[in-house]
PALOPA-234514 format. One record per residue (C-alpha): residue number from 0; z negated, x, y negated. Coordinates in Angstrom, 2 decimals. Each point is the difference from the previous one (the first is absolute). Layout:
<atoms>
NUM/Z/X/Y
...
</atoms>
This chain:
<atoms>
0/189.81/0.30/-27.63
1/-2.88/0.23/-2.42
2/1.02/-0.54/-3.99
3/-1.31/4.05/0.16
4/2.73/2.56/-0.58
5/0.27/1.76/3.55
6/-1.08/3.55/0.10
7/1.78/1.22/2.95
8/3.88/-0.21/0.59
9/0.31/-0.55/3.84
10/2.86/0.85/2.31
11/0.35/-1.02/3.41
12/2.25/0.99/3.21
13/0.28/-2.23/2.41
14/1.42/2.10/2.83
15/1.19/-0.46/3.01
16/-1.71/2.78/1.49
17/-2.45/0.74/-2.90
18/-1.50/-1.73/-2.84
19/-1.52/2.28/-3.23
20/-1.39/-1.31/-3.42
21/0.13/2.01/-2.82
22/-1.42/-0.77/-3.21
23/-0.75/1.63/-4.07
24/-2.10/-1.26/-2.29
25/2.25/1.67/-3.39
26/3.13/1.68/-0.83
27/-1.61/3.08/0.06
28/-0.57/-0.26/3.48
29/2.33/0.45/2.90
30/-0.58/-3.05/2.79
31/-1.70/1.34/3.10
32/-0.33/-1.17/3.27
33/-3.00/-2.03/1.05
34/-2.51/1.33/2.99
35/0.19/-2.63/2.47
36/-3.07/-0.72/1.89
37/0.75/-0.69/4.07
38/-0.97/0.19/3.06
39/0.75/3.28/1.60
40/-1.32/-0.73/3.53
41/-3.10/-2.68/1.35
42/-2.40/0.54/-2.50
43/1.53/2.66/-2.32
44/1.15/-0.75/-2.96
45/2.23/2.46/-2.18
46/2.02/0.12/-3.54
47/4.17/0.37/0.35
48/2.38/-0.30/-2.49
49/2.26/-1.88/2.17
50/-1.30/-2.96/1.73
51/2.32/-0.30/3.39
52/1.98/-3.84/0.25
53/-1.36/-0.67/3.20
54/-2.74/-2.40/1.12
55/-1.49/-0.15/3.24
56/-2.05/-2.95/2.10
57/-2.05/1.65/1.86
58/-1.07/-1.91/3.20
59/-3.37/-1.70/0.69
60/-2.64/2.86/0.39
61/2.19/2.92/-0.42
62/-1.92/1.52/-2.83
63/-3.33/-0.78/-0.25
64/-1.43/-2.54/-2.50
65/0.43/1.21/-3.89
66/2.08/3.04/0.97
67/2.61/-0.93/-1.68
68/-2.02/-1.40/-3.41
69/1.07/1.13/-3.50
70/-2.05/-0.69/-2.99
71/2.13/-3.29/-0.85
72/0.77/-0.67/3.64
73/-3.26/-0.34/2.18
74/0.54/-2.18/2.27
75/3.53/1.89/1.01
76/2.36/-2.08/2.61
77/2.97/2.85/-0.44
78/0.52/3.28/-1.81
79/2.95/0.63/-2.11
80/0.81/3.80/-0.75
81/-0.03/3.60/1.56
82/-2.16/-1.44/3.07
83/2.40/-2.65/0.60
84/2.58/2.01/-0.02
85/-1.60/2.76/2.40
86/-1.14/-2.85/2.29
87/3.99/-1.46/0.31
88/0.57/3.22/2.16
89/-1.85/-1.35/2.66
90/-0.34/-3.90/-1.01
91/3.45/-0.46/-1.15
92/0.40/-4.24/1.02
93/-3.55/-0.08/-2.31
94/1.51/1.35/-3.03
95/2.25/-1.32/-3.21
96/2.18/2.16/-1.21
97/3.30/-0.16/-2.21
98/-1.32/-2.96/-1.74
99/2.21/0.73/-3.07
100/2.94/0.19/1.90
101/-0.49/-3.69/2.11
102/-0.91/-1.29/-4.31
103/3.40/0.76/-0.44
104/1.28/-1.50/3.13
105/1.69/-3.27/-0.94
106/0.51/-0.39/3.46
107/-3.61/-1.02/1.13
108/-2.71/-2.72/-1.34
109/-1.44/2.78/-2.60
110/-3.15/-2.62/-0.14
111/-0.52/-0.20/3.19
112/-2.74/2.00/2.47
113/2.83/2.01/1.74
114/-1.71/3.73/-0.30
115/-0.75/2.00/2.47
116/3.80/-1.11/0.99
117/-0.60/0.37/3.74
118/-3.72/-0.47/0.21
119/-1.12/-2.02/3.48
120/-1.88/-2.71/-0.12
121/-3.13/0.21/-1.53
122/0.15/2.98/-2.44
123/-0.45/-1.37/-3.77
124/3.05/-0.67/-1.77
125/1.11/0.45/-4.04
126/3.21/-1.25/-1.97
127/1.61/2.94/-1.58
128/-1.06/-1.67/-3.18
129/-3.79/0.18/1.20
130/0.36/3.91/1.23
131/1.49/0.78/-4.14
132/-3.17/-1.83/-1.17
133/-2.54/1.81/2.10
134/1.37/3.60/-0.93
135/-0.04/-1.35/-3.40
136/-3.05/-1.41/0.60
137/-1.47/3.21/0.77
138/1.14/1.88/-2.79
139/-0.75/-2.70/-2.54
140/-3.88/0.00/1.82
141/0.10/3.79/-0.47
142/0.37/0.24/-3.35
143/-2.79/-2.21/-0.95
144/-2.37/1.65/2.00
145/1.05/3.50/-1.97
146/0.61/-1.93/-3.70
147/-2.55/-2.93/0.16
148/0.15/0.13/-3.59
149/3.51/-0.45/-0.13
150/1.03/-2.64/2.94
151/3.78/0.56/1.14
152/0.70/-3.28/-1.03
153/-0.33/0.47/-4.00
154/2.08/3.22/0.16
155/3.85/0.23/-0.48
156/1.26/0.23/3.43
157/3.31/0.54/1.04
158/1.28/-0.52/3.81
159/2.96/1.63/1.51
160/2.68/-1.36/1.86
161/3.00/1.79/1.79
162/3.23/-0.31/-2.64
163/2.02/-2.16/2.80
164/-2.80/-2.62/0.38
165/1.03/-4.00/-0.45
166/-0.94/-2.40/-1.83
167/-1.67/-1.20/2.91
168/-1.88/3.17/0.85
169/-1.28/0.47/-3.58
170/-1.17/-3.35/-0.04
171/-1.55/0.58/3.59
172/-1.94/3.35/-1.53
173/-1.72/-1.62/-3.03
174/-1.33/-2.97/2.37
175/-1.47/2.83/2.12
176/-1.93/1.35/-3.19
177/-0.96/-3.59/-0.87
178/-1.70/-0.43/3.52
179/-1.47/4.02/-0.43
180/-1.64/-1.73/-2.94
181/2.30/1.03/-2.60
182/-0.77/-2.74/-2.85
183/2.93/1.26/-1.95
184/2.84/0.59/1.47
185/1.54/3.93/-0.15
186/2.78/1.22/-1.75
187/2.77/0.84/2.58
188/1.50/3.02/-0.26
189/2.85/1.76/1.98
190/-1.01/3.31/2.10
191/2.76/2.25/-1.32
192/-0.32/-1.32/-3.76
193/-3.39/1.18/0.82
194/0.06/3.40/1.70
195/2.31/0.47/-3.28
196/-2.77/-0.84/-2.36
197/-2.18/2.26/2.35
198/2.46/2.94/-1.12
199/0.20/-0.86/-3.28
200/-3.93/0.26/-0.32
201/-0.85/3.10/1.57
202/3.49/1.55/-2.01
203/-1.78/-1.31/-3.26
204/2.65/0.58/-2.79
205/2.26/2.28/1.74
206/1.72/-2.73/2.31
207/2.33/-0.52/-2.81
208/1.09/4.14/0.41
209/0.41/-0.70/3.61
210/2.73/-2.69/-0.66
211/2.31/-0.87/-2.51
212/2.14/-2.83/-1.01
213/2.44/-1.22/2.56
214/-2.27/1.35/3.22
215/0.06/-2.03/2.84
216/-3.47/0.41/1.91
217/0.27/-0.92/3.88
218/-3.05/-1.40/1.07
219/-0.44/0.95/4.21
220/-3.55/-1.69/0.79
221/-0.31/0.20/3.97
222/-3.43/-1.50/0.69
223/-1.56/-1.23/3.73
224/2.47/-3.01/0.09
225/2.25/-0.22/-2.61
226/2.61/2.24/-1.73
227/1.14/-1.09/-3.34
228/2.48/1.72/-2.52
229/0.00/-0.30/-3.61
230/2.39/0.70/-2.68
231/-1.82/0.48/-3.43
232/2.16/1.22/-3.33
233/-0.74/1.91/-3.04
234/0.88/-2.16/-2.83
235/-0.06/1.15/-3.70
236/-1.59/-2.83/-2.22
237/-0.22/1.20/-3.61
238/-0.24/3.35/0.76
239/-2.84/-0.20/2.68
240/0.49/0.35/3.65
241/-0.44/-3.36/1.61
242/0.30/-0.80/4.26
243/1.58/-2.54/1.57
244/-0.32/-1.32/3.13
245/3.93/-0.69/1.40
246/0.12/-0.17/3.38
247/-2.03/-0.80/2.94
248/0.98/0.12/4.18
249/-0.52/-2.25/2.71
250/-3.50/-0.82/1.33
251/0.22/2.47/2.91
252/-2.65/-0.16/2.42
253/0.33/3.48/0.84
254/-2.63/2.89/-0.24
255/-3.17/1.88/1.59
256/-0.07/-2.89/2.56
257/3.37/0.57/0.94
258/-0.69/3.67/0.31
259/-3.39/-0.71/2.34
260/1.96/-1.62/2.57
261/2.73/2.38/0.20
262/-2.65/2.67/0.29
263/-1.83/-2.22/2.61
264/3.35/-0.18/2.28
265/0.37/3.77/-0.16
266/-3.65/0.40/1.55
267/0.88/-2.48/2.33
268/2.93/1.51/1.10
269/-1.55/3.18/0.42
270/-3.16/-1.14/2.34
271/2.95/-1.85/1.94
272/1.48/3.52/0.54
273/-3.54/1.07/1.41
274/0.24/-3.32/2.32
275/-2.53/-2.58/-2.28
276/1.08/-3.24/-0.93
277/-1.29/-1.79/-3.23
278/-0.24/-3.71/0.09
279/0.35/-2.45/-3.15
280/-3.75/0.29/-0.53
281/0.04/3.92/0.00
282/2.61/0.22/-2.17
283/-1.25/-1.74/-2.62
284/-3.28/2.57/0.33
285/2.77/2.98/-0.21
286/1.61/-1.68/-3.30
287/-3.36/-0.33/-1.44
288/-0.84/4.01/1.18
289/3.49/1.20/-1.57
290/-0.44/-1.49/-3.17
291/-3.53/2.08/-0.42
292/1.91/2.92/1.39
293/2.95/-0.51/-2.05
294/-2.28/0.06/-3.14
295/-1.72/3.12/0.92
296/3.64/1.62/0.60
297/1.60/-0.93/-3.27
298/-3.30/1.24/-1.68
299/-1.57/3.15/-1.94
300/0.14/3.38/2.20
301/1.43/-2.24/3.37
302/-1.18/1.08/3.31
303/2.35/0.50/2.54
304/-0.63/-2.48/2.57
305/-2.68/-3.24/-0.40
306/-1.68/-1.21/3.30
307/0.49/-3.39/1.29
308/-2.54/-2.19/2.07
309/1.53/-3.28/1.67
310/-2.31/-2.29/1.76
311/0.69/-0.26/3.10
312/-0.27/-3.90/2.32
313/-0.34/1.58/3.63
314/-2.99/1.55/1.24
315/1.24/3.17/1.72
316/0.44/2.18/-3.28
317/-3.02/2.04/-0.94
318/-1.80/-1.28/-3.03
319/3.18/-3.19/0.01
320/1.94/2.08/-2.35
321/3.65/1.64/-0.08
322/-0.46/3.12/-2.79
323/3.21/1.50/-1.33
324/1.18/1.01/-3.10
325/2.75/-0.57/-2.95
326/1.43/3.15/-0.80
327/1.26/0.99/-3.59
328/3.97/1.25/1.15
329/-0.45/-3.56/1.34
330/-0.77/-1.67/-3.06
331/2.76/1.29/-2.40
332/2.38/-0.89/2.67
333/-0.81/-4.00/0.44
334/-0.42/0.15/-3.96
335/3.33/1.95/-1.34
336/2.22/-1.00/2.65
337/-1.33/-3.70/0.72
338/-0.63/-1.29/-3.70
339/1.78/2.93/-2.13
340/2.82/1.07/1.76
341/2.93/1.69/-2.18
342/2.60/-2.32/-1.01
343/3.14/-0.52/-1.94
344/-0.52/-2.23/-3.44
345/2.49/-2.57/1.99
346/-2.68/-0.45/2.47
347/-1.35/-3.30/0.59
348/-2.59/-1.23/2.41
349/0.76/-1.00/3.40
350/0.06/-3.56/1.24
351/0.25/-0.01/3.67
352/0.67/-3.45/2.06
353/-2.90/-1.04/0.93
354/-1.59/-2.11/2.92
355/0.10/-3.45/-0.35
356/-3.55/-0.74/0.68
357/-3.21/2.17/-1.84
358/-3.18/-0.04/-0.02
359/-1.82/-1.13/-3.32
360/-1.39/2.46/-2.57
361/0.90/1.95/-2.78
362/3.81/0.61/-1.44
363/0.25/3.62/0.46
364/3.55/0.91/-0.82
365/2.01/1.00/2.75
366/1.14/3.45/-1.57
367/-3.33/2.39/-0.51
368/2.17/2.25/-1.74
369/-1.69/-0.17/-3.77
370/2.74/2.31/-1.27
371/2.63/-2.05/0.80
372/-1.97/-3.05/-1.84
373/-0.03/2.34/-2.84
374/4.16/0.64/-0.12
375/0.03/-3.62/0.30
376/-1.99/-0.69/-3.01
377/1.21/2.65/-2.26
378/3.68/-1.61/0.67
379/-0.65/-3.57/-1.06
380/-2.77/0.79/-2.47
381/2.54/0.90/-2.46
382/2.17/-1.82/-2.80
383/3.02/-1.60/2.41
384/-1.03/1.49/2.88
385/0.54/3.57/-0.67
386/-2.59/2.22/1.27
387/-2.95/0.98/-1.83
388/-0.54/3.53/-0.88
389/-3.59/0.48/-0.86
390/-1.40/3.30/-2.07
391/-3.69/-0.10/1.02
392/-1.66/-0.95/2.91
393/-3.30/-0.72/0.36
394/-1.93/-0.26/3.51
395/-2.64/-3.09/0.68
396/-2.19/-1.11/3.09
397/-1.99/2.00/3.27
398/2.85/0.66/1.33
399/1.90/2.44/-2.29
400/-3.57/2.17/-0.50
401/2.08/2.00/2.66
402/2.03/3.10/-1.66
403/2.29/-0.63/2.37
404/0.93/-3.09/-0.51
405/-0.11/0.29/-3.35
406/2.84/3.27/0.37
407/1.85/-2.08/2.53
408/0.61/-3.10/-2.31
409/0.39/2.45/-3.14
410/2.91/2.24/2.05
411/2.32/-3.08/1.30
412/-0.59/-1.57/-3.37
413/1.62/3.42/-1.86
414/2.54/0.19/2.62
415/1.13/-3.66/-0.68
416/0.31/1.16/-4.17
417/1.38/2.70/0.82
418/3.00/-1.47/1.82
419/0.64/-2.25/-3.09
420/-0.31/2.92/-2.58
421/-3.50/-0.48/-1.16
422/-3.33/2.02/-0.33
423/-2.80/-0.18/2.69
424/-2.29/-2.42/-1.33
425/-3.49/1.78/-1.40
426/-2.99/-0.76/2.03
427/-2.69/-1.13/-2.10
428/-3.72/1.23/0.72
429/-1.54/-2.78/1.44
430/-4.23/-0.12/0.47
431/-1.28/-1.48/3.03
432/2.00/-2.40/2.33
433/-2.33/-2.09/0.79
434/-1.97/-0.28/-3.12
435/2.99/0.01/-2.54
436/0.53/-3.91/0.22
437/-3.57/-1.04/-1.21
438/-0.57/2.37/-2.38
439/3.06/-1.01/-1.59
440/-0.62/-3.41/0.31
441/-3.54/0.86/-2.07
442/2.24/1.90/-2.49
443/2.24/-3.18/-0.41
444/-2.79/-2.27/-0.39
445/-1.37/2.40/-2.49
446/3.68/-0.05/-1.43
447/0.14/-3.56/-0.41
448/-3.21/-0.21/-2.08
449/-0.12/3.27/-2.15
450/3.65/0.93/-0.26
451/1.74/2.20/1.74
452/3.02/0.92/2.26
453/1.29/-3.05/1.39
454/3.30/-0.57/2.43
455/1.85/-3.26/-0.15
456/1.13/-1.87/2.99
457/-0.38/-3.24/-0.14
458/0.90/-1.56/3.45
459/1.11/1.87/2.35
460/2.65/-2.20/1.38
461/2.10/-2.89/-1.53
462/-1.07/-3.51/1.46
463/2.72/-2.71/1.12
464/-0.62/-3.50/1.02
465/2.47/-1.75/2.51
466/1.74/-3.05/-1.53
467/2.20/-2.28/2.71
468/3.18/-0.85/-1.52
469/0.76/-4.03/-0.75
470/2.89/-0.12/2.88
471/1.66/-2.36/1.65
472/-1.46/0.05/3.92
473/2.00/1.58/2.59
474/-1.02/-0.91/3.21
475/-1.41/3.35/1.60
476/0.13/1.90/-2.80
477/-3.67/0.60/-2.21
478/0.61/-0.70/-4.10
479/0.31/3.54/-1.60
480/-2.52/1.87/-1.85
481/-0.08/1.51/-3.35
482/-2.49/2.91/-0.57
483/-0.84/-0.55/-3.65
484/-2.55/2.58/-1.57
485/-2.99/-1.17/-1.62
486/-1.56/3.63/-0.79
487/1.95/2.95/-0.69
488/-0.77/3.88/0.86
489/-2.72/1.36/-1.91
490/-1.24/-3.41/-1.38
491/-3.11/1.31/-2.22
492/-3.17/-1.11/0.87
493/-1.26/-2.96/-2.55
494/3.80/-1.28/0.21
495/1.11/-3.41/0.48
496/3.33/-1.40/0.60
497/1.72/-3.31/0.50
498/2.96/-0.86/2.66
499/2.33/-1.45/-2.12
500/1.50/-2.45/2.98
501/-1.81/-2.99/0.05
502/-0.56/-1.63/3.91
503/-1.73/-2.58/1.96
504/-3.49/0.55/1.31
505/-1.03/-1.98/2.85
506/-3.82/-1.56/-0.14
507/-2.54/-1.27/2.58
508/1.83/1.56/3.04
509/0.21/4.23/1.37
510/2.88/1.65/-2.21
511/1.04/3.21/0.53
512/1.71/2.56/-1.95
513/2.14/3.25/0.86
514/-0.72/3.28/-1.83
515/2.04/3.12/-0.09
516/-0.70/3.40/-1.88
517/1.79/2.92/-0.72
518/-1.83/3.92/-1.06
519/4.09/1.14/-1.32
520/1.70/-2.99/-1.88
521/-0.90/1.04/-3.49
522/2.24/-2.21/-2.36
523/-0.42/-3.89/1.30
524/-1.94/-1.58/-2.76
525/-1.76/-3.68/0.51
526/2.14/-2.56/1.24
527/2.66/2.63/1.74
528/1.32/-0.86/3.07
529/1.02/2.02/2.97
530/0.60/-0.26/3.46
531/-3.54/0.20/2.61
532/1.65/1.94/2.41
533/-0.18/2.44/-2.51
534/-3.28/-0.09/-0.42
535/-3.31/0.06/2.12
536/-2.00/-2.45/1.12
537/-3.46/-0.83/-0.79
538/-2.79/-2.05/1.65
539/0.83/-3.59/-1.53
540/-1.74/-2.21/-1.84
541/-1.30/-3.16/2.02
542/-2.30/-2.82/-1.17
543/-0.84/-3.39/-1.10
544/0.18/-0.70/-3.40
545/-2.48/-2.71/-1.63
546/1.89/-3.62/-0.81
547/1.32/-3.11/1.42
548/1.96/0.70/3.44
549/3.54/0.30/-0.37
550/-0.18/0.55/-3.24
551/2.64/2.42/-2.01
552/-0.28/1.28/-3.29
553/2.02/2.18/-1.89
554/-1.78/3.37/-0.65
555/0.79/3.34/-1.21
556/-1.25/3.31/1.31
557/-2.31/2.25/-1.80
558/-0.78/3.79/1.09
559/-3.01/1.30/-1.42
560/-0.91/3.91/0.62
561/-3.87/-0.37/-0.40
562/-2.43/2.76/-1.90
563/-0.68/1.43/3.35
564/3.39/0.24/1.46
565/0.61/-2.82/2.18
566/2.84/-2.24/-0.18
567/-1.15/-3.51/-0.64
568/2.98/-3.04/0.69
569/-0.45/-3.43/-1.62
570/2.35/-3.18/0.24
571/-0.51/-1.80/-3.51
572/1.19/-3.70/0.06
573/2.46/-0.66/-3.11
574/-0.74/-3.23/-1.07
575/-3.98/-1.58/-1.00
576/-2.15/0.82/0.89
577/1.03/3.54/1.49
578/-1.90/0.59/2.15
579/-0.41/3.70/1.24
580/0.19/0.41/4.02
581/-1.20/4.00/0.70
582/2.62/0.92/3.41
583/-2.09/2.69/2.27
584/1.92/2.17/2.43
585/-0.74/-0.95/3.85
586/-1.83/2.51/1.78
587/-0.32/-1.64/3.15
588/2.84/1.96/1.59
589/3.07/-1.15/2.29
590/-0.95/1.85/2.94
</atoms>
């Protein structure tokens, strides 16, 4: 960044189904969402204010030459956007999708060219890294061409992340804006913290007559591949209304994806009825068709029915298509009694035995029931244990544009209150789904410089590193394994802290260490230990440290939160000349 003060505070939503930047140039100004220049069909090219997370590889000759050009893409190999997206309906094994989703999969080499996931032989591949940098990349390209006065990269710009992202992931987001040619790394921010901040700046002053002190706002943000809940308190600090950021759920890779498949077996099963079977191929053309439907459904003045055209492989169809359609009465029936069904508070989700051999992808949860996420949540989010009975609720993500899911969520939620003596929780106005999270992210940048509202977090999990105990070896029998934590809930950004234990590091030679985290255990402070089966596991840290083989020195372990919210882990040798070895989470996966 340029010793200029930026004019522009920038926010950016890195979606799983949609990305949006928003931006304002002053307080007096609200952040608004960006036009997006892209490529509507072969040589048309149109403004959106969402830019579809999809890219497409078109094959040799499909589209003829410059087609697919945009002013800072001539020579275009692939098109990221709304065209990418229409073409997965009949391309499907040609297109990326979920990217987000497989940059949060510790599961998987993260790094490596894995995407399209079951692409044949010959069709381009990206790393799930590479697909974050070329939607960034297009945005970033975008707003130059509109501000070339003003280059994105000498404006305050602040990048969202879902609330139950890693370490790992975090890290993994920032390299993608390094390689989308991000000289600066982003600020991070969390989606719900800023959907909030989106709230707050369209209430203006009257968000603090909305709440008061003690209010518990619920967070629901159910986006194309994630669903994340939020707990954020009203705090009185010298007489002013303050937030605070208290709890966040699991990563949950559950959402509008989710819901496109369950729509796609419902067509399926009703062209079966009529005698037509759908191979692998087709369905994936019917997935991509519902989620376009699905859209149109859960929009403005909804139709009742929205055609669908599957490609058809065999010859004897005229025009080699199947045409049905997804019907509305349809729709809210997959929806409310697939992913909202009514449940008691005690609910939990479902974790059926499962087979013993899988095929690779994604970690979709086995229970598509988001409610019962929700009860589960709300009763360990709390002080003990004890459930969590929140006073406002505020909806985030494509998902919950739909009235009713919104009404769905809002009724079980009341009924669960109810039952314990409480008040339905008050809904809070939100703006736009889908273009709450950047402008709020603009408002927070804006925040950050000028003064303004501002929510505290700090991390949203504690950190733990796994110690083995000095034991006595029995034969059979692995030494035991202290989880000791090294960052605490809500560490604030800028933060550093020291492990007080002192321990042997191991130089010249792979090391590895064992991570855990934790979203609910609020009170450990540095250096408190705990058992890791209470705890989850995180991708480990592996490497080779610089110094003679073999060699052990005693170190202690520093945690440092940076500026722009990553966690940063650093083994610091006691004794002269301490020397300073930086630890970087694996990404490689285990599978």
């Amino acid at each position: 960044m340029s010793d200029e003060h930026p004019t522009h505070a920038v926010g950016i939503d890195l979606g799983t189904t949609h990305c949006t930047l928003s931006a304002t140039a002053s307080a007096d100004t609200p952040p608004a969402p960006l036009p997006l220049p892209q490529i509507l069909s072969p040589g048309e090219i149109g403004e959106r204010t969402l830019l579809p997370s999809f890219l497409f590889f078109p094959a040799d000759g499909q589209f003829p030459a410059g087609s697919l050009a945009l002013a800072w893409y001539p020579a275009a190999r692939d098109v990221v956007g709304t065209f990418a997206r229409d073409q997965g309906a009949t391309t499907p094994l040609r297109l990326v999708s979920s990217a987000k989703s497989w940059l949060s999969h510790a599961g998987v080499d993260r790094r490596g060219e894995i995407l399209p996931w079951d692409a044949p032989e010959g069709v381009p591949r990206v790393s799930p890294v590479q697909a974050a940098a070329r939607y960034l990349g297009h945005l970033r390209a975008a707003w130059d061409d509109a501000h070339p006065e003003s280059p994105l990269a000498e404006q305050d710009v602040v990048l969202t992340v879902p609330a139950s992202f890693d370490a790992v992931a975090r890290e993994l987001t920032l390299e993608a804006a390094e390689l989308a040619g991000f000289d600066e790394p982003p600020r991070l921010l969390e989606e719900p913290q800023a959907a909030l901040y989106d709230w707050v700046a369209q209430r203006g002053a009257a968000w603090r007559d909305d709440v008061a002190v003690g209010d518990v706002i619920l967070v629901v943000d159910i986006g194309g591949g994630t669903t994340d809940f939020s707990l954020i308190a009203v705090r009185d600090e010298d007489g002013t209304l303050q937030l605070e950021r208290v709890a966040v759920g699991d990563h949950i890779l559950l959402g509008g994806d989710n819901m496109d498949l369950a729509l796609a077996y419902t067509v399926r099963a009703q062209l079966e009825q009529q005698g037509t079977v759908l191979d692998d191929w087709q369905m994936r053309a019917v997935t991509h068709g519902c989620r376009a439907a699905k859209e149109t459904l859960l929009g403005e003045d909804p139709p009742t029915a929205v055609p669908l055209t599957i490609p058809s492989r065999g010859s004897r169809l005229i025009g080699k298509t199947l045409r049905t359609e997804l019907r509305r009465e349809q729709l809210d029936a997959v929806l409310l009694e697939g992913f909202f069904p009514a449940v008691d508070a005690d609910a939990r989700p479902q974790t059926p035995r499962r087979a013993g051999l899988t095929t690779l992808g994604l970690p979709y949860p086995a229970d598509a029931a988001i409610t019962r996420h929700l009860a589960a949540f709300l009763s360990r989010a709390g002080e003990d244990g004890a459930f969590v009975r929140p006073t406002a609720l505020l909806f985030n993500g494509g998902v919950t544009r739909s009235p009713m899911v919104r009404e769905r969520i809002a009724e079980i939620l009341g009924g669960w209150l109810a039952a314990t003596g409480a008040p339905a929780p008050t809904v809070l106005p939100g703006t736009d789904a889908e273009l709450a999270v950047s402008r709020g992210a603009a408002y927070y940048a804006r925040a950050r410089r000028d003064g303004g509202v501002r929510i505290r977090g700090g991390t949203a999990q504690a950190y733990y590193v796994g110690i083995e105990r000095a034991e006595l070896a029995v034969p059979g029998i692995p030494p035991r394994v202290d989880a000791v934590c090294v960052a605490p809930l809500g560490m604030e950004e800028g933060t550093q802290t020291q492990l007080p234990q002192a321990f042997g590091l191991v130089l010249g030679e792979e090391v590895s260490f064992r991570f855990f985290g934790s979203p609910t255990v609020r009170h450990d402070e540095v250096g408190a230990t705990r058992p890791p089966e209470t705890l989850t596991e995180l991708a480990p840290i592996e490497t080779s440290l610089e110094g003679e083989e073999g060699q052990i020195v005693q170190v202690r372990l520093h945690a440092h939160v940076t500026e722009v919210g990553t966690l940063e882990l650093w083994a610091v040798e006691d004794a002269e000349p301490q020397r300073r070895f930086k630890l970087s989470f694996d990404v490689r996966g285990q599978a």
